[in-house]
N, C-alpha and C positions, 0 to 999 in steps of 0.2 A: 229584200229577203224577209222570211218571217221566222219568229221565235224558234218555230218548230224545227224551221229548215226543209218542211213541206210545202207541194203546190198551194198556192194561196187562192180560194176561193174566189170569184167575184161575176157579178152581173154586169152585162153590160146593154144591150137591145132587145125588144121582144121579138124582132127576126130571128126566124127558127134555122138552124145550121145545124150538122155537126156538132159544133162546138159547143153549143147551148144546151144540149139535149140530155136527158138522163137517164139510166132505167131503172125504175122502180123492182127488186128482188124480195122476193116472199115467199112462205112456203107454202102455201094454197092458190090454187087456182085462180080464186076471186078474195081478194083482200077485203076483209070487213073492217069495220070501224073500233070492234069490241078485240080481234087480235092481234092488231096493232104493231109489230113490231116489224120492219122492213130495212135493208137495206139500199143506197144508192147509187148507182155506179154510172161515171160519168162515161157517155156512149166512144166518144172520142179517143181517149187518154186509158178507158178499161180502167183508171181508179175510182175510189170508191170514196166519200163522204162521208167526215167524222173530225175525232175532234181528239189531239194527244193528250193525256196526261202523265208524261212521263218523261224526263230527260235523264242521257246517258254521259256518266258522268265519268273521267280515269283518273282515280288515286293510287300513286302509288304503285302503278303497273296494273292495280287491278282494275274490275267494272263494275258501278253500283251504278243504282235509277234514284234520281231526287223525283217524287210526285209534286206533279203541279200544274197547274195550265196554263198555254202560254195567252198573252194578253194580245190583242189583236195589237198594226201597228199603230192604226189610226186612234182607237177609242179604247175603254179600260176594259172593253167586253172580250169573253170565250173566243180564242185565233177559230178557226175553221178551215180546213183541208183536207186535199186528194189523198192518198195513200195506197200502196197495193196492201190486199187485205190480209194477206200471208205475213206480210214484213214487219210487223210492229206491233209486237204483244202490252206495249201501253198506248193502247188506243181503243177507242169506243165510238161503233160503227153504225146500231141498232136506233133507230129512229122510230120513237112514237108519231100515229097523225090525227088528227081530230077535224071535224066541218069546223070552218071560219064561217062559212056563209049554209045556210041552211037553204040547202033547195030539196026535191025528190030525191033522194038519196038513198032509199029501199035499203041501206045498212052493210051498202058494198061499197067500193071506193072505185072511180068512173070517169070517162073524159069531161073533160070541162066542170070537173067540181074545184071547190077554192079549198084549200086546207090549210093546218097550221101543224110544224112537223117540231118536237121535240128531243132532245135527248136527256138521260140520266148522267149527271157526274157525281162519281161517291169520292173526290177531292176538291176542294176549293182553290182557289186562284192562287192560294200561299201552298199549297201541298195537302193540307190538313182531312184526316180521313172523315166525309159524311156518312153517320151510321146510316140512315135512309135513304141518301142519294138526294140531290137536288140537281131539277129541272129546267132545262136552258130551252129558250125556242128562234128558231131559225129565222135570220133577220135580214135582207138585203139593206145593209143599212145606208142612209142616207148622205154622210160624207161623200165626196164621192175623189176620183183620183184620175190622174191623165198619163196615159200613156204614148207619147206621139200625138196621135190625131183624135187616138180613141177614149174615153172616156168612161169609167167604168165607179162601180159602186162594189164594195167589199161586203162580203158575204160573213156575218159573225154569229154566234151565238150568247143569249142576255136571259137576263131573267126579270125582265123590267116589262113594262104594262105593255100589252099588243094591241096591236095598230096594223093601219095599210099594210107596211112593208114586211112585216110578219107572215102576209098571206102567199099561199105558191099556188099557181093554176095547174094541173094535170088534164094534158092532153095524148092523146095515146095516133103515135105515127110507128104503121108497117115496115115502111119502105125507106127507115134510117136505122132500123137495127137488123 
C-alpha cells in the first residue's frame, strides 16, 4: 500500500497494452513546448497522474488536512499516483514537459519525441508552505520490485540530477483510445 492510499504508479515493459498507455490532455490542439501545462490520464483505469499533498485527518469528530507529501515506499522521493480528478482537492495534476533530446521539434510536441515531464509543489516533504513552488521531475526509478512473476520499477517524483530514467517517449496510437 502507499502513504496516500492511491494507485501506486509503476513501469514495467516497453510492450505496449492497454495498460501501459496514457493520454496526454491539453487545451489546444497542438501542444507547444512554450504552454506547457497538461494533464495524464491513464487509458485503462480513466485516472489521472499526480501527486497528493494533503492527508485527512479526524479529531475529535471533526475533519482537518495535515499538508504534506507522502514519501514513496521504496526511496525518500515524492509517492506518485492515479487519482480520479474530481476526488481530491489536495492534489496536483498539471504536468510541465520540456525536450530531453533535441531533435526537429518545430516547437510542438509529437510522436517519438523524448521529454522530461515536471510538476510544481508549493509544500515540502514535512508539510511546510513553498512561497515559489519547487519542482519535482518524473522518474521511473531504478529500484525495482516483484510481483509474482512480474517485475516492475516504481514510478516517483525527485528533484535530484536527470538522467536516463527521467526521460518518457511519446508515441501517439488511434486505435487504443
Amino acid at each position: 500500500t502507499t502513504g496516500s492510499k492511491s494507485q501506486l504508479v509503476f513501469a514495467d515493459s516497453s510492450d505496449l497494452d492497454p495498460g501501459s498507455l496514457w493520454k496526454i490532455n491539453f487545451n489546444k490542439e497542438l501542444s507547444t513546448y512554450t504552454n506547457g501545462l497538461v494533464t495524464l490520464q491513464h487509458v485503462k483505469s480513466k485516472r489521472f497522474l499526480g501527486i497528493n499533498y494533503g492527508k485527512c485527518n479526524n479529531y475529535n469528530g471533526g475533519v482537518y488536512y495535515t499538508h504534506y507529501h507522502n514519501k514513496s515506499p521504496s526511496t525518500n522521493h515524492t509517492e506518485v499516483n492515479c487519482d480520479d480528478i474530481n476526488y481530491h482537492r489536495y492534489w496536483v495534476k498539471d504536468w510541465e514537459f520540456n525536450h530531453a533530446k533535441v531533435r526537429d521539434n518545430q516547437g510542438f510536441l509529437k510522436s517519438n519525441d523524448i521529454i522530461n515531464l515536471r510538476i510544481k509543489k508549493f509544500h515540502d516533504i514535512n508539510g511546510n508552505y513553498c512561497q515559489n513552488g519547487q519542482y519535482e521531475f518524473l522518474r521511473s526509478h531504478d529500484i525495482q520490485f516483484t510481483i509474482g512473476n512480474n517485475i516492475f520499477q516504481e514510478v516517483v517524483c525527485h528533484n535530484k540530477r536527470l538522467g536516463g530514467i527521467d526521460e518518457w517517449r511519446i508515441e501517439l496510437f488511434k486505435n487504443f483510445i
